[in-house]
C-alpha positions as CSV (number, residue, x, y, z in Angstrom):
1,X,7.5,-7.1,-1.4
2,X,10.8,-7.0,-3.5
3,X,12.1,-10.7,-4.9
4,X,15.9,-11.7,-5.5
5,X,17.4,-12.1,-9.1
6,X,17.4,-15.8,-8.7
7,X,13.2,-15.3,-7.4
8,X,12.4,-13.4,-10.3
9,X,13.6,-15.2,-13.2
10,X,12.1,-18.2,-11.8
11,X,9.1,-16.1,-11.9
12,X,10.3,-15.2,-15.9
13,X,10.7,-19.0,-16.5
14,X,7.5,-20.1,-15.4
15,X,6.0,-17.6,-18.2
16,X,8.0,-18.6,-21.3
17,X,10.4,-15.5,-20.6
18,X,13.9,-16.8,-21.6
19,X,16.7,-16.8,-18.9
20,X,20.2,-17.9,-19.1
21,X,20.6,-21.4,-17.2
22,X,21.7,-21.0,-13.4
23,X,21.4,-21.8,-9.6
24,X,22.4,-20.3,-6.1
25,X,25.0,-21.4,-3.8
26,X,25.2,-20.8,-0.4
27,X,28.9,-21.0,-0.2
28,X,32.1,-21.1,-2.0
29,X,32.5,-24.8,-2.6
30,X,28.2,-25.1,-3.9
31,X,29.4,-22.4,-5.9
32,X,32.1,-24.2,-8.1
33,X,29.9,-27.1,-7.7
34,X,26.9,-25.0,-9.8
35,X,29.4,-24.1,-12.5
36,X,30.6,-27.7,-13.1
37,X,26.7,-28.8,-13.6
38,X,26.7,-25.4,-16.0
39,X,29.5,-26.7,-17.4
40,X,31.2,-24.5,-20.4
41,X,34.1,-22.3,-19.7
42,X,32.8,-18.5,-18.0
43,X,30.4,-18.0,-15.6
44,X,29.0,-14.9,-13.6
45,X,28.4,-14.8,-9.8
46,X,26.0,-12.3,-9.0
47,X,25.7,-11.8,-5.1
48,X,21.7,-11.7,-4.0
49,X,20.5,-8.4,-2.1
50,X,17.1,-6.6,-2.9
51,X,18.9,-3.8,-5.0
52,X,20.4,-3.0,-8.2
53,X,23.6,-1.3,-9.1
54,X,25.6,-4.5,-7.3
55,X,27.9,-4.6,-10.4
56,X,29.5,-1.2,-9.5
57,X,29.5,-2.4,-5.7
58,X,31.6,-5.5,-6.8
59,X,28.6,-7.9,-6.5
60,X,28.7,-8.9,-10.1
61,X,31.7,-10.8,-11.0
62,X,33.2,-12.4,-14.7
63,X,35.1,-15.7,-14.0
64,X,36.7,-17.5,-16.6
65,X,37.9,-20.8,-14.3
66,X,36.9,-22.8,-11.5
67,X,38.8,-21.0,-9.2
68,X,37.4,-17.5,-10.3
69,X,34.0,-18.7,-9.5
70,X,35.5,-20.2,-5.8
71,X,37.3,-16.4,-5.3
72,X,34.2,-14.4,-6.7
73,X,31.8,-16.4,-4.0
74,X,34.1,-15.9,-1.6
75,X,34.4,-12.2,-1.8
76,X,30.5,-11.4,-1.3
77,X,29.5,-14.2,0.9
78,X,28.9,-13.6,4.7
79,X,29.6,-9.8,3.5
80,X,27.4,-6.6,3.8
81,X,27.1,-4.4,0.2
82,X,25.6,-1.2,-0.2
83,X,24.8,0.8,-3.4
84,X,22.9,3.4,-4.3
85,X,19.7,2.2,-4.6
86,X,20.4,0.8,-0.4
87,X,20.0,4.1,1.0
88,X,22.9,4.5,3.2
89,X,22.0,0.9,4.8
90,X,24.5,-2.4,4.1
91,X,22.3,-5.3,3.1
92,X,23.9,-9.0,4.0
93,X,25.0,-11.7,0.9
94,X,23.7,-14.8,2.1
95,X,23.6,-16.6,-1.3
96,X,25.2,-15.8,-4.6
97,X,23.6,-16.5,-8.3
98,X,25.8,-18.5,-10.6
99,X,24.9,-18.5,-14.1
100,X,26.4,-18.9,-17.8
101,X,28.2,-15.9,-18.7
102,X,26.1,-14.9,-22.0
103,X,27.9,-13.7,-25.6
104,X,25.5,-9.7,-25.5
105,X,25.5,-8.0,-28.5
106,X,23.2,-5.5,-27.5
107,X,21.5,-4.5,-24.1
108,X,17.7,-3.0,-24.0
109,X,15.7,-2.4,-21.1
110,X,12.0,-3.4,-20.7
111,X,9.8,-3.0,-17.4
112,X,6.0,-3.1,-16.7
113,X,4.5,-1.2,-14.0
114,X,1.1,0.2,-12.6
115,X,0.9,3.7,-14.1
116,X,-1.1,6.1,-11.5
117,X,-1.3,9.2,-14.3
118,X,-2.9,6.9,-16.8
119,X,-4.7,4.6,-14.3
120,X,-3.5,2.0,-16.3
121,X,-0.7,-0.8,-16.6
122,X,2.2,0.4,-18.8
123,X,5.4,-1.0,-20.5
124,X,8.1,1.5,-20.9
125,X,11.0,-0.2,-23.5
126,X,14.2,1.4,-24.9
127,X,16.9,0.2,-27.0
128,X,19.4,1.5,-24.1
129,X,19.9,-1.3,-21.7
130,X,22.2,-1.9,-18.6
131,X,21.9,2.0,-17.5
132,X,19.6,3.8,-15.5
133,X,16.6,4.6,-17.6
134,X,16.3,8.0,-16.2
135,X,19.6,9.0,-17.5
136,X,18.0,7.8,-20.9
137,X,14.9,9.9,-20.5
138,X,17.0,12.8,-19.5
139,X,19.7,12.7,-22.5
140,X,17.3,11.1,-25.4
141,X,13.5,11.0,-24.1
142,X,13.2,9.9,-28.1
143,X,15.0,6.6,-27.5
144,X,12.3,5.7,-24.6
145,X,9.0,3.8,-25.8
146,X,5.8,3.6,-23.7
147,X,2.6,1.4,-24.4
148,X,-0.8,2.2,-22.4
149,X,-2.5,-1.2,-21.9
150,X,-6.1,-0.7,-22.3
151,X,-7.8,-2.4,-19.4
152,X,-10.8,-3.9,-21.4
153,X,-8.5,-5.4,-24.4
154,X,-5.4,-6.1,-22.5
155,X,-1.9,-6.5,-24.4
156,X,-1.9,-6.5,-28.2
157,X,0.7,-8.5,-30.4
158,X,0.3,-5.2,-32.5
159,X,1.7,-2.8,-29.5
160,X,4.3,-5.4,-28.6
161,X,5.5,-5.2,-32.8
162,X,5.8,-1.4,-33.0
163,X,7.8,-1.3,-29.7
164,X,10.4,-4.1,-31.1
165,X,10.6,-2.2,-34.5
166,X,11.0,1.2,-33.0
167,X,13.7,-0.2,-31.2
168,X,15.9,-1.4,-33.9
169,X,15.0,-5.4,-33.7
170,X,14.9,-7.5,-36.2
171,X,11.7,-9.3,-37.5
172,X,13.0,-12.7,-35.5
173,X,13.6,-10.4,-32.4
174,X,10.3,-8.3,-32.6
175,X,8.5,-11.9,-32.8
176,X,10.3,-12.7,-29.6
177,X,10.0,-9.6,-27.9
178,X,6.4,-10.1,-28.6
179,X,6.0,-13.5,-27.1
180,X,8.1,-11.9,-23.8
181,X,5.5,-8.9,-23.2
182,X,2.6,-11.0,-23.3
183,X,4.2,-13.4,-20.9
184,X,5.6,-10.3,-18.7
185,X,1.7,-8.9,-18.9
186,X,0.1,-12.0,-17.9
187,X,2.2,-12.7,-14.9
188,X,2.4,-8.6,-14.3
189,X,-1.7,-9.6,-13.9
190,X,-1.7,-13.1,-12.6
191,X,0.8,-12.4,-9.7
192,X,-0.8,-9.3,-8.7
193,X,2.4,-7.0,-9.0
194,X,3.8,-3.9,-8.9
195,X,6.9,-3.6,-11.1
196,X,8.7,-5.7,-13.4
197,X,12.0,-4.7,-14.7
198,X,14.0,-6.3,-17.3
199,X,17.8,-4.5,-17.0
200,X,19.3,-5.2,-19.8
201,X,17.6,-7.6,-21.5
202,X,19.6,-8.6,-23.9
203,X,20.0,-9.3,-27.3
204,X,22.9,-12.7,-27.3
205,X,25.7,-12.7,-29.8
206,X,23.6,-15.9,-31.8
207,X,20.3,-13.2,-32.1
208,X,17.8,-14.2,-29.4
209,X,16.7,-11.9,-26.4
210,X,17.2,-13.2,-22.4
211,X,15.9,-11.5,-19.6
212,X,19.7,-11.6,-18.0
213,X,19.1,-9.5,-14.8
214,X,15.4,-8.8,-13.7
215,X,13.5,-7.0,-10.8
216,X,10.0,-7.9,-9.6
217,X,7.6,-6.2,-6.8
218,X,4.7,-7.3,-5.3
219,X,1.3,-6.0,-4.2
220,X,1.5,-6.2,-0.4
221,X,-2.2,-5.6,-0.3
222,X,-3.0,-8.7,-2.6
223,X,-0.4,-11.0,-1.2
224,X,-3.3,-13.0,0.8
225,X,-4.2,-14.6,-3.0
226,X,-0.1,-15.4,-2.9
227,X,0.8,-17.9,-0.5
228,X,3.9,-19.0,-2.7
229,X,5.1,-15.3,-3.4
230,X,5.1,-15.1,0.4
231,X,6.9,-18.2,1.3
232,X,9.6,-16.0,-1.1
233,X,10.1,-13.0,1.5
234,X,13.8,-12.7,2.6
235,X,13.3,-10.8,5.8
236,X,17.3,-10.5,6.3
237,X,17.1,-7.7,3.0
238,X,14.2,-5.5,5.3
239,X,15.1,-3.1,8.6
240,X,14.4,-5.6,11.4
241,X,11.9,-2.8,12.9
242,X,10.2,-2.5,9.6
243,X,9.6,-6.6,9.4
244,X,8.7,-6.4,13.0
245,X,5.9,-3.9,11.9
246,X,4.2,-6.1,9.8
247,X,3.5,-8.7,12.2
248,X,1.6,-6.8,14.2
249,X,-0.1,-4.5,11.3
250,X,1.7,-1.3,12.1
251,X,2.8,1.0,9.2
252,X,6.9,1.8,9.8
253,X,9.5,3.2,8.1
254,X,12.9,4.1,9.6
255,X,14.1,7.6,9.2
256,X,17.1,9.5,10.1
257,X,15.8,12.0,12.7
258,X,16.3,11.2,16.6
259,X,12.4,11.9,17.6
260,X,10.1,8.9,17.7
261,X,6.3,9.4,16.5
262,X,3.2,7.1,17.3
263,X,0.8,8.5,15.3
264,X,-3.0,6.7,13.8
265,X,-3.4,7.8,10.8
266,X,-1.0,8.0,7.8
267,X,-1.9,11.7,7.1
268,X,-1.8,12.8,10.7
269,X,1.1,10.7,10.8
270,X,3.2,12.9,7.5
271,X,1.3,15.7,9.0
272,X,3.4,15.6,12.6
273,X,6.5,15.0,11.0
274,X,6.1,18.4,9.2
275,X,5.4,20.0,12.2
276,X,8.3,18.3,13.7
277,X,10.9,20.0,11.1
278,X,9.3,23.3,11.1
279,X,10.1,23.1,15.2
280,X,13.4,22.6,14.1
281,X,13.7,18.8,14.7
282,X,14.0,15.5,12.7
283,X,11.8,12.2,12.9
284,X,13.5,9.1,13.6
285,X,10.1,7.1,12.0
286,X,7.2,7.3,10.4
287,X,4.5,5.3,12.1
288,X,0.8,4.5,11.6
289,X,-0.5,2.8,14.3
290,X,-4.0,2.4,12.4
291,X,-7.7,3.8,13.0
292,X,-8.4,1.1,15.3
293,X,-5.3,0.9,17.6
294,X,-5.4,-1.3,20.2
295,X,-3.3,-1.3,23.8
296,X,-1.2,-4.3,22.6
297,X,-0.5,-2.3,19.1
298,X,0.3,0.6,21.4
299,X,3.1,-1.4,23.1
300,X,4.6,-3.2,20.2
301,X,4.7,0.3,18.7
302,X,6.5,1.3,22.0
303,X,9.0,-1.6,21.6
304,X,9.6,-0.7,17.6
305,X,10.4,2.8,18.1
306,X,12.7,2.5,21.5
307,X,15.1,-0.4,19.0
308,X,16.6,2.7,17.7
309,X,19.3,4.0,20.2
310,X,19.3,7.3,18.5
311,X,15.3,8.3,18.9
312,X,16.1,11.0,22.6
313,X,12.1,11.9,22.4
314,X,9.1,10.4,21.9
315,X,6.0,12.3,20.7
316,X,3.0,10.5,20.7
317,X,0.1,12.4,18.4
318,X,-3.5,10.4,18.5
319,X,-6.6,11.6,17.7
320,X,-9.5,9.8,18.6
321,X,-12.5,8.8,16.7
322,X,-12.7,5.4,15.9
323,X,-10.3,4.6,18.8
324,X,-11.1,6.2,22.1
325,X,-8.4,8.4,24.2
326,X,-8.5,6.5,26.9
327,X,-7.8,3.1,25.9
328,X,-4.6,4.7,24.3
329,X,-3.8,6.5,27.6
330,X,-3.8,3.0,29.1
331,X,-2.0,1.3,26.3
332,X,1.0,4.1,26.7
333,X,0.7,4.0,30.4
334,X,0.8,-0.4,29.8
335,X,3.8,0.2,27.3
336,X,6.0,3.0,29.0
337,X,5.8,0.9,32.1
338,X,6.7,-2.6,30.2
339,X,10.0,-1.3,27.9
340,X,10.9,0.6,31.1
341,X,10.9,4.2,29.4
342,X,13.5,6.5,29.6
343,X,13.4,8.9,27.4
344,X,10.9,11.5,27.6
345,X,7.5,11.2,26.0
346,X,5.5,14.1,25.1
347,X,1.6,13.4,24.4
348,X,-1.2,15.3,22.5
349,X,-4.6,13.9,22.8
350,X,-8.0,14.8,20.8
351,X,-11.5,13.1,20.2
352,X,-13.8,10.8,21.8
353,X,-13.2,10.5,25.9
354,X,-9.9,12.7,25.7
355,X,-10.7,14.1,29.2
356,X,-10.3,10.9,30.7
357,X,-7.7,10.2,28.7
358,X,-5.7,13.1,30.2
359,X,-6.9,12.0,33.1
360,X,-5.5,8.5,33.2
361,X,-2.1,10.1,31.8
362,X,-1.9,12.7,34.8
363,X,-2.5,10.1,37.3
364,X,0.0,7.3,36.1
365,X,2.8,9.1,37.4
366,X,5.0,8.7,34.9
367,X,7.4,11.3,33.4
368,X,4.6,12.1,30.2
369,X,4.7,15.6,29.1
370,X,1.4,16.3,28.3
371,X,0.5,19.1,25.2
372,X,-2.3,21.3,24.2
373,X,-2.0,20.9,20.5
374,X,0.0,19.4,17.9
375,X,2.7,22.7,17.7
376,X,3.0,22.5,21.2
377,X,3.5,18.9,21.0
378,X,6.3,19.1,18.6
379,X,8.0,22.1,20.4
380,X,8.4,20.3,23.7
381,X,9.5,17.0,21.7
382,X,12.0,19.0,20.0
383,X,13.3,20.4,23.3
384,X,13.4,16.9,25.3
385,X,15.5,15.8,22.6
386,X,18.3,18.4,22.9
């Protein structure tokens, strides 16, 4: 699950990480209202979407009045932004961020993360804030700085020390920088998540380091333990058919192509989709309907897949050991009838009870395109869709 700016430094607060003062506003008029309880003389209004570069969108504005701060809030609110970390999709401003308008002298960047390659927890620091750190890795890999948290130990004052120094930071900063890691590692560990990204944090013109701009994700698989990290889920930032999926436990992710899948099982699921290119075609979705798909899963896959008007085909790939054939036959016979199908729907059965499962397909008659095996499948899929 991905937080808001505002979400995360509450987050930051609530573990001694420093953050500049600040509040959202749902309009214009709360906006002005959250600089005059600021007070002082320049503010920022930072609109709220789950993705960075919204700076070079124009979600990140410098106001020096009142009246700034009214125009700035005005300009994002009730407005759709895109950048590039959006993939091609316009996420909606509901709220904007308005907070003091910090003095930087410098700008470093600082994240935590679950490192797969060292089956550990890592920080990854470099003295080159406020830009894309791969751009940093690319042009000087020297100026990035990477500490391996041992499992058993944890996070030492030590590691936290050489990073600061190796940066360039002053024994006052380093001392600081220390106290921010161990706060970042124990709510990395507390809040069971998956990234934490401090972009810049900054060093202010009086000396001291704030986290002014940070991104946080969450462990969907631990988010049971989280009720108050839930509670936090902004379903306006997620594809509607994504959200949708969770309710009713289905894996789904929206692609580009125009041929639905229904698939159980996430490798048969990547597996069709290859299949489906090398015939030529494009998916429109991955989707997982899960080992032990059940009719009413079938149909509220059904319903997910048929929200897109561009998905022309539907191929439908199931294979059938935990979950027999022929309770999926009914569920897609149940679902095609319900969402009152018209597109076609090609179908390639295996496992336990398949016969009957053909069977019940044959019989329904309904326009289902039955096929031998998975290339088969995909090569009538690809042709219903032309």
């Amino acid at each position: 699950m991905n937080f808001h700016e505002y979400q995360a430094k509450e987050l930051f607060a609530q573990y001694g990480i420093p953050v500049p003062p600040g509040q959202i506003a749902h309009s214009p008029e709360a906006a002005v209202e959250v600089a005059k309880t600021l007070g002082g003389s320049q503010w920022m209004v930072k609109a709220q979407i789950h993705a960075g570069g919204r700076g070079k969108a124009g979600g990140v504005k410098f106001c020096k009045s009142l009246e700034d701060v009214r125009e700035a809030a005005a300009s994002m609110l009730g407005t759709r932004m895109a950048t590039y970390q959006t993939a091609g999709r316009a996420l909606p401003v509901n709220l904007v961020l308005v907070t003091d308008a910090s003095d930087i002298a410098r700008e470093l960047y600082l994240s935590v993360l679950v490192d797969r390659d060292a089956k550990a927890v890592t920080f990854i620091a470099s003295k080159h804030g406020g830009v894309d750190i791969e751009q940093v890795a690319r042009e000087t890999p020297e100026d990035i700085h990477s500490v391996v948290v041992d499992f058993v130990e944890g996070l030492q004052p030590y590691q936290c020390r050489q990073v600061g120094f190796a940066m360039g930071l002053n024994l006052k900063q380093v001392n600081q920088l220390t106290r921010i890691m161990l706060g970042l590692f124990k709510l990395f560990n507390e809040k069971d998540l998956s990234l934490v990204e401090l972009n810049p944090l900054a060093v202010l013109a009086d000396g001291n380091l704030a986290a002014l701009d940070g991104k946080v994700n969450s462990d969907d698989n631990a988010e049971f333990r989280h009720p108050e990290l839930a509670a936090m889920r902004d379903l306006t930032q997620e594809d509607p058919a994504e959200a949708a999926a969770v309710q009713h436990n289905l894996n789904y992710v929206t692609m580009d192509g125009n041929i639905g899948c229904m698939v159980n099982g996430a490798g048969l699921a990547m597996a069709t989709m290859d299949v489906i290119k090398l015939a030529g075609g494009e998916p429109a979705n991955f989707l997982d309907v899960g080992g032990g798909a059940t009719k009413e899963r079938v149909i509220e896959a059904f319903k997910l897949i048929t929200s897109s008007d561009k998905v022309k085909a539907i191929l439908i790939n199931i294979f059938g050991g935990i979950v027999r054939c022929d309770m999926i036959a009914e569920g897609i016979i149940a679902a095609v009838k319900e969402v009152g199908l018209k597109i076609p729907v090609v179908v390639r059965l295996q496992g336990t009870n398949v016969e009957r499962g053909r069977e019940l397909l044959a019989k329904s008659g309904l326009a289902i395109t039955p096929a031998d095996d998975l290339n088969d499948a995909a090569q009538k899929a690809v042709a219903a869709a032309k």
